[in-house]
N, C-alpha and C positions, 0 to 999 in steps of 0.2 A: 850162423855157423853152428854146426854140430859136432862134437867131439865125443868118442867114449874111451875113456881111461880107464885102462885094464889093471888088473889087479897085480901086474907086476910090475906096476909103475909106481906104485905106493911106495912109500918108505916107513919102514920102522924106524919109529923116534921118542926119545926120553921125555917124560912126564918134566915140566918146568919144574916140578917141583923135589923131582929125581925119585919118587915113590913108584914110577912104574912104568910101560911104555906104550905107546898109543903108534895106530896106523895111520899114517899121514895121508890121504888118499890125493888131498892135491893144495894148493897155497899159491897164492896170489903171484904173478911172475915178481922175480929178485926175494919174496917175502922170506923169511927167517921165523925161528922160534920167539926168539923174543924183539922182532919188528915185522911184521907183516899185517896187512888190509883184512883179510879174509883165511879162512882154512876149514875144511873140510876133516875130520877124521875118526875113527873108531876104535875103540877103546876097553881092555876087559877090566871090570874092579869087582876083586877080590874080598876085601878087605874093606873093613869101615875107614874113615879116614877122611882127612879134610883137603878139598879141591886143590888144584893149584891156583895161584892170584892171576888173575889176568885184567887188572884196572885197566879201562880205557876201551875196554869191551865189552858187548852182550854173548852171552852163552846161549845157543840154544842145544838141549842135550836130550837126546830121544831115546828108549828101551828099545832095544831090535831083541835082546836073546834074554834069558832068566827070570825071575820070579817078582821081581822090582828092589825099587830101592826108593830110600826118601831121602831129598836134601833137604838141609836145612839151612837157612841164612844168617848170617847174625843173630844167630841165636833166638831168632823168632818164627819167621814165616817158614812154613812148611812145605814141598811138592814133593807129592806121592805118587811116585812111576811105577806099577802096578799091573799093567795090561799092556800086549807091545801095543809100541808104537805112540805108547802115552810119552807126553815130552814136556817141558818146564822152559822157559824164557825167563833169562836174571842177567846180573850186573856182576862179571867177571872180576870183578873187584870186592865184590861180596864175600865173608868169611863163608865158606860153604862146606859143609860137611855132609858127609856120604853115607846112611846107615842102609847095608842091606838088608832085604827080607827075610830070605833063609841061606843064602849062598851066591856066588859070582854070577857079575850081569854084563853083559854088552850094551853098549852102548853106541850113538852117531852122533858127534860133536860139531856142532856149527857155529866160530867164532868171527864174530865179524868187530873192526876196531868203528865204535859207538859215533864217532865223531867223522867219517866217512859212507858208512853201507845203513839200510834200513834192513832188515832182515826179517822175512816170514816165512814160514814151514807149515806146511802142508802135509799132514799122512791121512792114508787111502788103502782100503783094504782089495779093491777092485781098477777097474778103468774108471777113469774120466777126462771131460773137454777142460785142457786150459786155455789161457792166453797169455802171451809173454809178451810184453809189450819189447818194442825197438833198442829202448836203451839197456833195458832187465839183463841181466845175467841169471840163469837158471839152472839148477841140478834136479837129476832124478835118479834115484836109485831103488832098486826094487828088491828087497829082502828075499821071492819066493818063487820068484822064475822069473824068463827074461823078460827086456820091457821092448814091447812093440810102440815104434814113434811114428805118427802120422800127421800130415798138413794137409787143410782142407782142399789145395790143388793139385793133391795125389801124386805130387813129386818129392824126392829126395826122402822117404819113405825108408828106415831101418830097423833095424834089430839089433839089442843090445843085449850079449849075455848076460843072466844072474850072475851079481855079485861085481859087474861093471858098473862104473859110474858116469852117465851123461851129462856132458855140458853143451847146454842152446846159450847162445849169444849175438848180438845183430839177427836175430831170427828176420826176414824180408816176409814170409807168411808167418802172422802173428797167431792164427787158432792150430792149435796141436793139439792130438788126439795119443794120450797113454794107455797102453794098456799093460798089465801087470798084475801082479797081486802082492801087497803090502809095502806098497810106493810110497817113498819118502821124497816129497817134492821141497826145493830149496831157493827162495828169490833174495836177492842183493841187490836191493834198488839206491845209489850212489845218491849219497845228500848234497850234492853240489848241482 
């Protein structure tokens, strides 16, 4: 199944930890802020400052706009988001703090709760072949213009405006063909 979720479907919603407010681009059916499986969203920071807690989840948190920024975790390990598209994978429950480079960045947050979804991310600066397997759940999003979707049996074939987000899920043809420029691809493979 393909779906593209348009950007007025999003919802503006407050940071968990009330510092600021993030775009909800889309969340698990029934999921909430503070219960939900999975969510998607994007986010501007301003301001140095420390994450919100999200124990019981992995973060994964990509540069799409600005100059970078570095988290830091409990006060040790380091990721330095630098170049779009550069992204960090951690434990939402990690003390995490935010220094920017020289000024406000954007960001595209991908939460998924650690003890249900396995979560990988993929960014692409051009096209390429995926494969989304039968159970996968999959996003793609394309920073720089629209994303062209195609299946190797030349059927069910679309086009997804920039700044739209696609969801494949039960895909029945499992090779797809993206094309785009600066594609941020999203997999949720369910631990059970």
């Amino acid at each position: 199944m393909l779906d593209i979720i348009a950007p007025s479907a999003f919802k503006t919603v407050p940071w968990k930890n009330g510092k600021g407010e993030t775009v909800e681009m889309t969340i698990n059916p029934g999921g909430t802020l503070d219960d939900f499986d999975w969510r998607l969203s994007m986010a501007s920071v301003v301001e140095n400052g420390e994450f919100s807690n999200f124990s019981g989840y992995t973060r994964n948190l990509i540069l799409i706009k600005g100059d970078g920024i570095n988290l830091q975790h409990n006060d040790s390990k380091i990721d330095r988001l630098s170049q779009l598209l550069d992204f960090a994978t951690f434990d939402g429950g990690d003390k995490t703090v935010g220094n920017l480079h020289t000024g406000a960045i954007t960001d595209f947050n991908v939460i998924a709760r650690t003890s249900h979804y396995h979560t990988k991310v993929n960014c692409h600066q051009r096209a390429m072949k995926i494969t989304v397997e039968k159970d996968e759940l999959c996003f793609v999003y394309s920073l720089s213009s629209d994303i062209k979707i195609s299946f190797s049996n030349n059927e069910n074939n679309l086009v997804a405006p920039q700044g739209h987000l696609v969801k494949l899920s039960n895909v029945e043809e499992n090779t797809t063909y993206i094309d785009g420029e600066n594609i941020i691809m999203i997999y949720l493979n369910s631990c059970d």
